[in-house]
DRENDO-1510 file (C-alpha; in Angstrom, 1 decimal, always signed):
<recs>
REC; n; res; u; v; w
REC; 1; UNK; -218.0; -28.4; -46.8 .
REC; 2; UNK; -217.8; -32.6; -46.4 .
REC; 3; UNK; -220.8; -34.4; -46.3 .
REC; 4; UNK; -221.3; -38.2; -44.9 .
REC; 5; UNK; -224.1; -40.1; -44.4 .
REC; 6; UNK; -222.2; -41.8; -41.0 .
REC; 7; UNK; -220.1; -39.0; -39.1 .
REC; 8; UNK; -218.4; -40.4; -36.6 .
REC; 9; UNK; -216.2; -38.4; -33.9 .
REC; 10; UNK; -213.0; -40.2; -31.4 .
REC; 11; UNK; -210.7; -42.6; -32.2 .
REC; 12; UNK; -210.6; -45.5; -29.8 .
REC; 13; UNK; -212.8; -48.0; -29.0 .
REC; 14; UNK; -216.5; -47.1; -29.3 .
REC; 15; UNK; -215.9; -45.2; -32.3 .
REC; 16; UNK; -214.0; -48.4; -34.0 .
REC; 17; UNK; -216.6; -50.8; -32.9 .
REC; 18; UNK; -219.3; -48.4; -34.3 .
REC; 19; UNK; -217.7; -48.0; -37.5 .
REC; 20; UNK; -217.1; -51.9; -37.8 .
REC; 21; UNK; -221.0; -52.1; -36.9 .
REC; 22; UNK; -222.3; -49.6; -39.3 .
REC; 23; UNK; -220.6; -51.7; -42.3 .
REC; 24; UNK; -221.4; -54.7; -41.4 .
REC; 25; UNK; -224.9; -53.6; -42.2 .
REC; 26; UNK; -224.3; -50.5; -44.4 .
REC; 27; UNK; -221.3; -51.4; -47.2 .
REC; 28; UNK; -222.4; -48.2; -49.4 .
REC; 29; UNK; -223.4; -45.6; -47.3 .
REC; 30; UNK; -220.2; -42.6; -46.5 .
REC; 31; UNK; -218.2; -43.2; -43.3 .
REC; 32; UNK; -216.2; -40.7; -41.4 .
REC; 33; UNK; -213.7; -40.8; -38.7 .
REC; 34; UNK; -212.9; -37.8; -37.4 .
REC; 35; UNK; -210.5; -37.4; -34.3 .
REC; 36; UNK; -208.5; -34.7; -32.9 .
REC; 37; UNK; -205.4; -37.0; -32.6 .
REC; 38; UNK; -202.5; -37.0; -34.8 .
REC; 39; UNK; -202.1; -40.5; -34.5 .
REC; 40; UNK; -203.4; -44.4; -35.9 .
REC; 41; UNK; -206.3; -45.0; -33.3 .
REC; 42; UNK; -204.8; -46.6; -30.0 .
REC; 43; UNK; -206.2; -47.6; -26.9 .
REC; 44; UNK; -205.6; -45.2; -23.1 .
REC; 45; UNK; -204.9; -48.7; -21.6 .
REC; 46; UNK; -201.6; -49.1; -23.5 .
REC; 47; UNK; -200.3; -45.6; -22.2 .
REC; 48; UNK; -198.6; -46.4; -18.9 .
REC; 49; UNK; -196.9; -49.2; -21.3 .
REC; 50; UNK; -195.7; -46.2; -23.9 .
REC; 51; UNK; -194.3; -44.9; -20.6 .
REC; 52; UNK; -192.5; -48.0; -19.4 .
REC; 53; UNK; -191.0; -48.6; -22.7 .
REC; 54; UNK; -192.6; -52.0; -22.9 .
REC; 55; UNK; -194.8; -50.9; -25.8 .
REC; 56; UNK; -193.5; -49.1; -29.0 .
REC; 57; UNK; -195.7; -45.8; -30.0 .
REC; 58; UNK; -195.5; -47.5; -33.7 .
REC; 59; UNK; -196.8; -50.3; -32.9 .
REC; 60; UNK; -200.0; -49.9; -30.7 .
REC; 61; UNK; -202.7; -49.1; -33.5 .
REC; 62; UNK; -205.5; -50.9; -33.0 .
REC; 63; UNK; -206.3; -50.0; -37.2 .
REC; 64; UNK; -204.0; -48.9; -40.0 .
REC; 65; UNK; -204.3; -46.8; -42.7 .
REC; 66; UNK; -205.3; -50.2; -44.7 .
REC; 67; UNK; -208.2; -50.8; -42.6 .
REC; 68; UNK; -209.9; -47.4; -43.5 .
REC; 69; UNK; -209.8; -48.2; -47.3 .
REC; 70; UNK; -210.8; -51.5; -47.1 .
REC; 71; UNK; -214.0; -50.7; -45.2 .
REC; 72; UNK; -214.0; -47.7; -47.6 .
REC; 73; UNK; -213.8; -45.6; -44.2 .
REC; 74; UNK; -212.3; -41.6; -44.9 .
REC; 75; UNK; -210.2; -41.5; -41.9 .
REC; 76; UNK; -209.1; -37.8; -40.9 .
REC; 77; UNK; -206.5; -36.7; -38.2 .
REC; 78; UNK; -206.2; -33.8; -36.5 .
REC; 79; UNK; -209.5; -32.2; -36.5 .
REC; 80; UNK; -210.9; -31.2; -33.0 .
REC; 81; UNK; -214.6; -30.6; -32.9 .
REC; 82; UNK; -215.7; -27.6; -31.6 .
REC; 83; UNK; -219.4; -26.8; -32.5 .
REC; 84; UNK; -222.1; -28.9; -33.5 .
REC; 85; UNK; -225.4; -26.9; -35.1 .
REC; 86; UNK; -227.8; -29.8; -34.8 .
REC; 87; UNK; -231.1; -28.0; -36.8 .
REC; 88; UNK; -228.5; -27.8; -40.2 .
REC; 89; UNK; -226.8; -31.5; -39.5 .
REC; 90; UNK; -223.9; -29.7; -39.0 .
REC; 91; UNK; -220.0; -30.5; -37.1 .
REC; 92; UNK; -217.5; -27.9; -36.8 .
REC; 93; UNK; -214.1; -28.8; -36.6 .
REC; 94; UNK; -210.9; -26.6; -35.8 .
REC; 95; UNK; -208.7; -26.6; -38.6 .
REC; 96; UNK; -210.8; -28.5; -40.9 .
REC; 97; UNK; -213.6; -27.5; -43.3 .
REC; 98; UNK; -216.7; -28.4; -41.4 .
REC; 99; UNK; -219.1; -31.6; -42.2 .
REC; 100; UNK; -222.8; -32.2; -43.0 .
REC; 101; UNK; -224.3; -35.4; -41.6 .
REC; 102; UNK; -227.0; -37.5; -41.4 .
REC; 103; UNK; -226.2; -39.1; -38.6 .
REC; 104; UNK; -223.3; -38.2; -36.2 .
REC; 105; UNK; -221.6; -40.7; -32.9 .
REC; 106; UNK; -220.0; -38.4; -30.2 .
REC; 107; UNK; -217.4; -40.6; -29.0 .
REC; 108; UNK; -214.7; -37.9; -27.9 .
REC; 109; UNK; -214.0; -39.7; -24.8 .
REC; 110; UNK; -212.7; -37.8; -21.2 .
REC; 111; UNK; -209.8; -35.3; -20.5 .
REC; 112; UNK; -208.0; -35.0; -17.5 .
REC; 113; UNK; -209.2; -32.7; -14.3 .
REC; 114; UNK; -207.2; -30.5; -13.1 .
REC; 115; UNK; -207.6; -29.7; -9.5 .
REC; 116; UNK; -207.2; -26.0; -8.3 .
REC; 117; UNK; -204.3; -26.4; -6.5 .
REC; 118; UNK; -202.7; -23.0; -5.9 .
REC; 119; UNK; -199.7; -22.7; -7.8 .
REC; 120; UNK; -199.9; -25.6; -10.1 .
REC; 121; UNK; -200.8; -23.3; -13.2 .
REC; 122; UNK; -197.0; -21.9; -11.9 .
REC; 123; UNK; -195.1; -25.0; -12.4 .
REC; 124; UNK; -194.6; -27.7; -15.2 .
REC; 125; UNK; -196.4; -30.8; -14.9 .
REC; 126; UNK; -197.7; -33.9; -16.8 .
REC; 127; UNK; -201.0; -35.9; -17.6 .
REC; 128; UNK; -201.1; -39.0; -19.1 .
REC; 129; UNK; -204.5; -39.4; -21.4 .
REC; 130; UNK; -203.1; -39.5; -25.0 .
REC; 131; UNK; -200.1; -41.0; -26.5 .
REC; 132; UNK; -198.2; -37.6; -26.6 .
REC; 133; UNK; -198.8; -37.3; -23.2 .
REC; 134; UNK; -197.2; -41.0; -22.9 .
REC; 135; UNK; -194.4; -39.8; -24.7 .
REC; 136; UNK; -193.7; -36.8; -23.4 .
REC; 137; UNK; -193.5; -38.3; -19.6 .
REC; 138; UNK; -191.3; -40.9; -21.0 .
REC; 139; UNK; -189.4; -38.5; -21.9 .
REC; 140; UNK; -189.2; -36.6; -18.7 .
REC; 141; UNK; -188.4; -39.7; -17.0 .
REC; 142; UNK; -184.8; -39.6; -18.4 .
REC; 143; UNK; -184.3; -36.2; -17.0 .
REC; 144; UNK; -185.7; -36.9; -13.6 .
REC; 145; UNK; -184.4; -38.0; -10.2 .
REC; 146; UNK; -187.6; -37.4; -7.7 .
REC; 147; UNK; -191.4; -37.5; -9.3 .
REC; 148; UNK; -194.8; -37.2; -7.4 .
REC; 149; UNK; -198.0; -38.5; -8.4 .
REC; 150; UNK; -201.1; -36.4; -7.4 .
REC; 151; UNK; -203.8; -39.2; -7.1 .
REC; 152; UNK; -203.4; -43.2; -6.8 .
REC; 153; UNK; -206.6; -44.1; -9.4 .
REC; 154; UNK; -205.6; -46.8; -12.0 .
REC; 155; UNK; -203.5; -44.2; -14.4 .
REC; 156; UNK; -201.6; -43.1; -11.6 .
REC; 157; UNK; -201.0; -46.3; -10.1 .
REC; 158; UNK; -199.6; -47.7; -13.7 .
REC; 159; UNK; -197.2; -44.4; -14.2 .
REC; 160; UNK; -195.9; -44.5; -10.6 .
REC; 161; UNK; -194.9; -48.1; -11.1 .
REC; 162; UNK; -193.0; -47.3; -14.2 .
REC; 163; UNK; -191.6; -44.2; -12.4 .
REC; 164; UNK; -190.1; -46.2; -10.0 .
REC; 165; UNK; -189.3; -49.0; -12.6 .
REC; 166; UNK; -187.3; -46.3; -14.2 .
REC; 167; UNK; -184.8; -45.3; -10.8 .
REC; 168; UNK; -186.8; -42.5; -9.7 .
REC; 169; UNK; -187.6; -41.8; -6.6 .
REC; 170; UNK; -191.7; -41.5; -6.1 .
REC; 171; UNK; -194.0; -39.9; -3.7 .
REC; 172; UNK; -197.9; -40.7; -4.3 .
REC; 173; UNK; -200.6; -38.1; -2.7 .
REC; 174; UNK; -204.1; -39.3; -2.5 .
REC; 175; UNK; -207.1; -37.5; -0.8 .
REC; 176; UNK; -208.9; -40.6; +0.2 .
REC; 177; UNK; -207.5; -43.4; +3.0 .
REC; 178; UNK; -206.5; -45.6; +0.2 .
REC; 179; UNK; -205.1; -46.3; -2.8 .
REC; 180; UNK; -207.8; -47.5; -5.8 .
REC; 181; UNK; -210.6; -46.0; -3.8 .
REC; 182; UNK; -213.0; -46.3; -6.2 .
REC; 183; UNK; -212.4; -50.3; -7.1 .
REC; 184; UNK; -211.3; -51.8; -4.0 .
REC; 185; UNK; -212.1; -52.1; -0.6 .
REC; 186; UNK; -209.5; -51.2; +2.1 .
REC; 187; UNK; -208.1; -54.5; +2.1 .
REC; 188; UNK; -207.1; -54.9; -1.2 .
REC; 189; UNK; -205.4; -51.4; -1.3 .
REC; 190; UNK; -203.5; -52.7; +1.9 .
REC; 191; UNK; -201.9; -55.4; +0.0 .
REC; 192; UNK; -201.2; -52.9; -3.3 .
REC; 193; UNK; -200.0; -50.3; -1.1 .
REC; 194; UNK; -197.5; -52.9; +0.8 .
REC; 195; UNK; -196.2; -54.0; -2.6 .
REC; 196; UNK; -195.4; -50.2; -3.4 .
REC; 197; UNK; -194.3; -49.2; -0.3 .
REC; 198; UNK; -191.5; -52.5; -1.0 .
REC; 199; UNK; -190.1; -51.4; -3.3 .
REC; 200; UNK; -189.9; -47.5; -1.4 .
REC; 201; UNK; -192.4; -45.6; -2.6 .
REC; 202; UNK; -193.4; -42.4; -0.2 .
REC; 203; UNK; -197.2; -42.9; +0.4 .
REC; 204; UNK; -199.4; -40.2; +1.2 .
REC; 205; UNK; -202.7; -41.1; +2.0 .
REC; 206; UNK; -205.6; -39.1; +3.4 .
REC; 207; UNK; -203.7; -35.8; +2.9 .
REC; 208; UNK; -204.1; -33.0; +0.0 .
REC; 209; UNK; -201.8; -31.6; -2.0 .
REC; 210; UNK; -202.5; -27.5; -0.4 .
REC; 211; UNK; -199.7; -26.0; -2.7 .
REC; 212; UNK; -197.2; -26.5; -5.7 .
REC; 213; UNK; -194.0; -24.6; -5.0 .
REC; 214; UNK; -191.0; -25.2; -7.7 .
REC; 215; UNK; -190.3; -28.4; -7.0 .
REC; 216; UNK; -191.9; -29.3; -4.3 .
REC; 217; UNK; -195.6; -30.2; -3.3 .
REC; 218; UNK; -196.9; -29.0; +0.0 .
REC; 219; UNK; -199.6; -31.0; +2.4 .
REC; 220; UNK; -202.6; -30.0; +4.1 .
REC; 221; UNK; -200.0; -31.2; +7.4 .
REC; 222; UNK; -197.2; -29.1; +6.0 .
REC; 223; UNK; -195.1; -31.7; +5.1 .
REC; 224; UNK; -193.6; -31.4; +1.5 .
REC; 225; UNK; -192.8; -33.9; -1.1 .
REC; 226; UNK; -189.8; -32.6; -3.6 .
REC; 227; UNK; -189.8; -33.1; -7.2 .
REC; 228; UNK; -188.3; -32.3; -10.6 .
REC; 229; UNK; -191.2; -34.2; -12.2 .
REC; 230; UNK; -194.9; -33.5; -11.7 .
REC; 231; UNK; -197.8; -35.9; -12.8 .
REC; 232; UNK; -201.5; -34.8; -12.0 .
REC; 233; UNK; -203.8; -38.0; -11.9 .
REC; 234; UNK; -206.6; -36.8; -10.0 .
REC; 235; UNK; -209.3; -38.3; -12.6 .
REC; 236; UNK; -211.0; -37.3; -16.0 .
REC; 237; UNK; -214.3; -35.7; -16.5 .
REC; 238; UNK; -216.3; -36.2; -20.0 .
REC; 239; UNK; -215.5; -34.0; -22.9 .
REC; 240; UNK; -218.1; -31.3; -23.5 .
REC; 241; UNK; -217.3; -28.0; -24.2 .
REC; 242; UNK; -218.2; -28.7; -28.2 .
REC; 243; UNK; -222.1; -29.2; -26.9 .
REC; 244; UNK; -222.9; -25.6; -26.0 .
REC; 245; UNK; -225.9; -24.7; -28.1 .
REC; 246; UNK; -226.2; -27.8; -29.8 .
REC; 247; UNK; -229.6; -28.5; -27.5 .
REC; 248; UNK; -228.0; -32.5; -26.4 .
REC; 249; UNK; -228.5; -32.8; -23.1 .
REC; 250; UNK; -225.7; -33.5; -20.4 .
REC; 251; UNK; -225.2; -33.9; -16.9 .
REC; 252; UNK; -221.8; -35.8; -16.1 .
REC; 253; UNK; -221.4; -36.8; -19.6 .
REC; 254; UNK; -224.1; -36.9; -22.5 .
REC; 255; UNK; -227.2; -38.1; -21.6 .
REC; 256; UNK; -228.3; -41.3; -23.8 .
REC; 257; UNK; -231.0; -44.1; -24.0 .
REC; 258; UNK; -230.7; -47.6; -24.4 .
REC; 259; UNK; -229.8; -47.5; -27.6 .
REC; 260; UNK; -227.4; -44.8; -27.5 .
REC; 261; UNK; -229.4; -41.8; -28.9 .
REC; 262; UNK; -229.4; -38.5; -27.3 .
REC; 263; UNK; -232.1; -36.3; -27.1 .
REC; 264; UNK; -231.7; -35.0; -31.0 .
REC; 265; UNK; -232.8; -37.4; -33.6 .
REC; 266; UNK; -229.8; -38.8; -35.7 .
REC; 267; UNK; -227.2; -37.8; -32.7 .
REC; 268; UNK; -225.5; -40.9; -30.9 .
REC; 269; UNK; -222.7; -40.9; -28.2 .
REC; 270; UNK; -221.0; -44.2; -26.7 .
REC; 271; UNK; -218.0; -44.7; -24.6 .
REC; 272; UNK; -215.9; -41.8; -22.0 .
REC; 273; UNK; -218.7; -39.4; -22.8 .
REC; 274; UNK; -222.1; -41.1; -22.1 .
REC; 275; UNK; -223.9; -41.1; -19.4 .
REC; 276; UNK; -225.9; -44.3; -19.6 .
REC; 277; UNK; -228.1; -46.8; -17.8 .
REC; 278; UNK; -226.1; -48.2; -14.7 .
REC; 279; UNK; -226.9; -52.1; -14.7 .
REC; 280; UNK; -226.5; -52.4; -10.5 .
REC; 281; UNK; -228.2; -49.0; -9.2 .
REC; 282; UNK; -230.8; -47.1; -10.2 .
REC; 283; UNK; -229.8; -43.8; -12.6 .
REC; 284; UNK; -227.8; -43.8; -14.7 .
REC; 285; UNK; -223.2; -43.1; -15.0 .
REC; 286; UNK; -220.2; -42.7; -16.9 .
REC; 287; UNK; -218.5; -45.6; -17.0 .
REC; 288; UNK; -215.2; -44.9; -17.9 .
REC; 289; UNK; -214.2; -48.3; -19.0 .
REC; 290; UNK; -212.9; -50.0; -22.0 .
REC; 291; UNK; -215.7; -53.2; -22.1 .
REC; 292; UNK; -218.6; -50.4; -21.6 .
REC; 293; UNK; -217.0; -48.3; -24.3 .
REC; 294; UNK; -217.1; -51.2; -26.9 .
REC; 295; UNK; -220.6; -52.8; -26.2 .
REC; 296; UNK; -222.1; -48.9; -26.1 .
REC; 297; UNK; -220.0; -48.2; -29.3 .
REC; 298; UNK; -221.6; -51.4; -31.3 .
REC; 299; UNK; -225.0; -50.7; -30.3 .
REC; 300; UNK; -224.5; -47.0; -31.2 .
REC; 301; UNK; -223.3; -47.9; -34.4 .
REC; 302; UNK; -226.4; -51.1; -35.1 .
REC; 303; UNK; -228.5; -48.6; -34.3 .
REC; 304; UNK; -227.0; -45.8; -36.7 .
REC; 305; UNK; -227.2; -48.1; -39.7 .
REC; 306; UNK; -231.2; -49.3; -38.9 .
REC; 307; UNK; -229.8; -52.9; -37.4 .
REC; 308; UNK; -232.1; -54.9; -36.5 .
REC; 309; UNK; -230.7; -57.5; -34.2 .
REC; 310; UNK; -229.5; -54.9; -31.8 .
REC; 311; UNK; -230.5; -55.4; -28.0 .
REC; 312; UNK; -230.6; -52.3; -26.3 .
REC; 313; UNK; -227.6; -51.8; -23.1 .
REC; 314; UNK; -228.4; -53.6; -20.3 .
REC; 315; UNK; -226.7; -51.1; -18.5 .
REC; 316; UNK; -222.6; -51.2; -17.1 .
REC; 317; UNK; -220.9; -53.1; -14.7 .
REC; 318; UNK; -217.7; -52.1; -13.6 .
REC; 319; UNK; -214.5; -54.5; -14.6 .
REC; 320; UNK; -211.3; -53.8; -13.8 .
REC; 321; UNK; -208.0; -55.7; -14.2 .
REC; 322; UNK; -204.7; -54.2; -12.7 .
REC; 323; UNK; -201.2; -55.7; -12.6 .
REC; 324; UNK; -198.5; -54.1; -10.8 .
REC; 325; UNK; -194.9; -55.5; -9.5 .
REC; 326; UNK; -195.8; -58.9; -11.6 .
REC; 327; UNK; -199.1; -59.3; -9.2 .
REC; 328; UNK; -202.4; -59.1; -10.2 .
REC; 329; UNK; -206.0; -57.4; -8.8 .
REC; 330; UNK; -208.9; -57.8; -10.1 .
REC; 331; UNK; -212.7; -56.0; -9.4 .
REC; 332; UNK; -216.0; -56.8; -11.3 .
REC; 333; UNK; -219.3; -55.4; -10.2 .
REC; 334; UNK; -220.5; -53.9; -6.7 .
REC; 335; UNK; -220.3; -54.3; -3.1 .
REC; 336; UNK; -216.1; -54.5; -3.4 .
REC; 337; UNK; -215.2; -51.0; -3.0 .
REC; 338; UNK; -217.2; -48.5; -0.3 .
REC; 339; UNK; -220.6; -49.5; +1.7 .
REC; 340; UNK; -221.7; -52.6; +1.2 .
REC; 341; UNK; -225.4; -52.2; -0.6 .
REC; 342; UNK; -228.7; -53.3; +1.9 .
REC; 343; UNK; -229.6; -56.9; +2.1 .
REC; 344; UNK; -226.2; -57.7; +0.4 .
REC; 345; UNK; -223.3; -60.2; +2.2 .
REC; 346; UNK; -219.6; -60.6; +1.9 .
REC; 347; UNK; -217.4; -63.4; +2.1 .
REC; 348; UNK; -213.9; -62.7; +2.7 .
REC; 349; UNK; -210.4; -65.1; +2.2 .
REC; 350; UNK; -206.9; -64.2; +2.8 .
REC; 351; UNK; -203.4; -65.7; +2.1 .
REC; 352; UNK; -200.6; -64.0; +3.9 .
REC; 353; UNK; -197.9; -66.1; +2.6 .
REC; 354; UNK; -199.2; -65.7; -1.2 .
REC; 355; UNK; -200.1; -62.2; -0.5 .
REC; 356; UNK; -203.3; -63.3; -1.6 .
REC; 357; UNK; -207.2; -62.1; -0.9 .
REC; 358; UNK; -210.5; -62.7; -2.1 .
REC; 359; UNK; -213.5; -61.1; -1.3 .
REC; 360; UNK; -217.1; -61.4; -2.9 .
REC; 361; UNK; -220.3; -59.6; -2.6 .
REC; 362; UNK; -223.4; -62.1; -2.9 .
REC; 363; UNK; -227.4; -61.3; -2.6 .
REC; 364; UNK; -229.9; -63.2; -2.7 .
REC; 365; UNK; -227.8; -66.1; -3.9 .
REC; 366; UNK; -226.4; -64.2; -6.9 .
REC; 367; UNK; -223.0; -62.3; -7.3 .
REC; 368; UNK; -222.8; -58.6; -6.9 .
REC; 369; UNK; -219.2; -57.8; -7.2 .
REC; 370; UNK; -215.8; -59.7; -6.8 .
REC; 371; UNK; -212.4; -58.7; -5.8 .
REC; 372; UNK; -209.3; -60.6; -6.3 .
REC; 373; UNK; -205.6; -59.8; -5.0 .
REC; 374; UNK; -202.6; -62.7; -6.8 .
REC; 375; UNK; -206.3; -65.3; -7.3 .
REC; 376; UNK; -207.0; -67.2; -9.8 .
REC; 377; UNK; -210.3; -65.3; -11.2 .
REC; 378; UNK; -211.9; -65.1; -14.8 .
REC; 379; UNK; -213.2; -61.1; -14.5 .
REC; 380; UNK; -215.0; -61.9; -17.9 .
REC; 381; UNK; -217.0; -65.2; -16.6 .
REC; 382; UNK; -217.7; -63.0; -13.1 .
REC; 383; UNK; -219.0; -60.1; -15.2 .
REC; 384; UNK; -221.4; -62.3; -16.8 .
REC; 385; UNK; -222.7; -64.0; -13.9 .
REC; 386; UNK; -223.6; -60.7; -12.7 .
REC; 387; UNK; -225.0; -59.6; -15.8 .
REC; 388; UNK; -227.2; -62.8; -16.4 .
REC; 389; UNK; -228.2; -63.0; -12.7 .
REC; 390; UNK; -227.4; -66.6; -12.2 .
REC; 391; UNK; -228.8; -68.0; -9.3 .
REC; 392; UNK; -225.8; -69.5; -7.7 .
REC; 393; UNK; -227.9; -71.1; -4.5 .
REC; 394; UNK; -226.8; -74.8; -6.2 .
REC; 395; UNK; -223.5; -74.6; -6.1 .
REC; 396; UNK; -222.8; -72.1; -3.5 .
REC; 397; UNK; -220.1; -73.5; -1.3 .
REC; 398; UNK; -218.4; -74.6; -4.2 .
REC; 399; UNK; -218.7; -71.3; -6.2 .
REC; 400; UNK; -217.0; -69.6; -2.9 .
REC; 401; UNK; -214.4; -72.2; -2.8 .
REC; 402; UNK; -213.3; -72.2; -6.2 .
REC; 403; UNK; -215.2; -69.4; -8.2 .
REC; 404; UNK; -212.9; -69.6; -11.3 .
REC; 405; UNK; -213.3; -73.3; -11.6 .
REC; 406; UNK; -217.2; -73.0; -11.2 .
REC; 407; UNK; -217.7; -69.7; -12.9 .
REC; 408; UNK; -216.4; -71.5; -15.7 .
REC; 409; UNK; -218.7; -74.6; -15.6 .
REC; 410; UNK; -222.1; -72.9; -14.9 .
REC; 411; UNK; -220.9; -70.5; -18.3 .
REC; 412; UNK; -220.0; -73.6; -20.4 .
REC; 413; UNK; -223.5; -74.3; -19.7 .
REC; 414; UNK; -225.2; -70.7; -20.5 .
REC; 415; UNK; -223.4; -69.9; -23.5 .
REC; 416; UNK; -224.6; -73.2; -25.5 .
</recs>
């Protein structure tokens, strides 16, 4: 049996920024990184890229093997956890011996849901979450002629665009009214969906998919959509199933403080998994995406190693930045997507000719949320704005005129 002073659990990004965060403090005590992939860490962002072809599978590490020694870092592959006996500071692994710690970070990430469609445990079909699964669809592509895509969220958004990039032919089910449901308001989808539906994509919105028959998916009208490729993108939930017994506490994902601890001393979790503060409602959330998942992995990881600089998380705001046909959208923060929250106002600006829309989400004369269709937005300077509360009362008409140019000043000023 292994033993490490830092055992640390995922590949991508919270894990990596916790590692780099334990040494910068800790240059002694025993690192591991343990992850169930085969492969050099890489980020789920570059998948639908892996897919395209625009990105090579050999060169999307975010580390190399180099990395690990130099930060003295044992760096195993292939090891899936399965049990964790917290009294005995204990990780068990599936085909590897197991590991004694002294203090472990959870950072496993999400896996793909799988809806209970009847018939789809009858029929082939494809997710896209790890770089196999990238490959694997690539794959499929060349064998294909007609694909559908169950669910229009950001990955399957990015893999129908490359499906279609590719020659096939692409139908896109989605239970909701519109597409990105869960980052823009109807507005915004409109102008993605017009975009998809140029270049003759089959759009199915506001239906179900009620049954998978070999090749073909059937509606909750009774239409069908044929296929001789498969994708199911209806979401990812955290992964779990390793917990049972271990006495950390879940709901949606693992429950954790400010500083990333769980309810058992010396057990951390950061990224896909956590469920953490939210920074814009009351509770707390998975966030589910990447810039959460690197500030939650460096606190876990100051915290780990006894830092004392670290600032506990404020709590996440959602950021998402989405390019597809060559345009770009763009959503920060709240009020942009679903019922706008009490008190709160909107201000709305469109361009038909540049295919172009704007909308932001102020209260109280600071920014909630923001939402940009082919603008000209900074999503990092908007995200801070949010996060720092800036009173934007001064330069308000301005700030809704321009807010890249003005975001930009009122930072140059905050950051010196």
């Amino acid at each position: 049996m292994g033993e490490t002073n830092y055992l640390v659990v995922g590949s991508s990004h919270a894990a990596l920024e916790a590692v780099h965060a334990i040494r910068m403090i800790d240059a002694k005590g025993s690192v591991a990184l343990v992850t169930r992939d085969a492969h050099l860490p890489y980020s789920p962002t570059v998948l639908p890229y892996v897919v395209s072809g625009r990105s090579k599978p050999e060169r999307v590490a975010l580390r190399d093997e180099a990395y690990f020694k130099t930060m003295n870092v044992d760096f195993v592959r292939g090891a899936t956890l399965v049990g964790i006996d917290a009294k005995n500071r204990t990780a068990r692994f599936e085909g590897q011996p197991a590991r004694k710690f002294d203090k472990l970070l959870l950072a496993t990430g999400a896996q793909p849901i799988i809806p209970p469609i009847k018939g789809l445990d009858k029929v082939p079909f494809h997710v896209l979450r790890s770089l196999d699964d990238a490959l694997g669809l690539r794959k499929a592509m060349g064998q294909a002629k007609r694909a559908v895509v169950l669910g229009a969220g950001l990955i399957g958004m990015h893999a129908a665009e490359n499906l279609v990039e590719a020659g096939l032919a692409i139908g896109i089910v989605e239970m909701q009214g519109q597409v990105l449901p869960g980052y823009f308001d109807a507005k915004a989808s409109g102008l993605i969906e017009k975009a998809f539906a140029a270049h003759k994509v089959t759009l199915k919105l506001g239906r179900k998919a009620q049954e998978i028959k070999s090749g073909a998916v059937v509606l909750d009208d009774g239409s069908e959509l044929p296929f001789d490729l498969l994708l199911v993108s209806t979401g990812v939930k955290p992964e779990l199933g390793y917990l049972e017994g271990s006495g950390v506490a879940t709901e949606r994902g693992i429950l954790v403080d400010a500083r990333m601890n769980t309810n058992v001393e010396g057990i951390f979790a950061a990224g896909d998994v956590a469920q953490a503060k939210l920074f814009q409602a009351e509770g707390t959330g998975v966030a589910g995406i990447l810039p959460a998942a690197v500030e939650q992995g460096r606190i876990a990881g100051m915290a780990m190693a006894g830092d004392r600089a670290l600032k506990p998380y404020p709590g996440h705001v959602s950021l998402n930045t989405y390019t597809f046909f060559g345009q770009q959208a763009i959503s920060v923060g709240a009020g942009v997507a679903g019922p706008v929250p009490a008190g709160a106002e909107t201000i709305e600006r469109a361009d038909a000719a540049k295919n172009a829309y704007l909308r932001l989400a102020l209260k109280d004369n600071r920014l909630l949320g923001a939402v940009g269709i082919n603008v000209s937005l900074d999503p990092g300077i908007l995200w801070q704005l949010i996060l720092r509360k800036v009173d934007l009362a001064p330069v308000m008409d301005r700030f809704q005129a321009d807010p890249l140019a003005v975001g930009r000043v009122l930072m140059s000023r905050l950051w010196r």
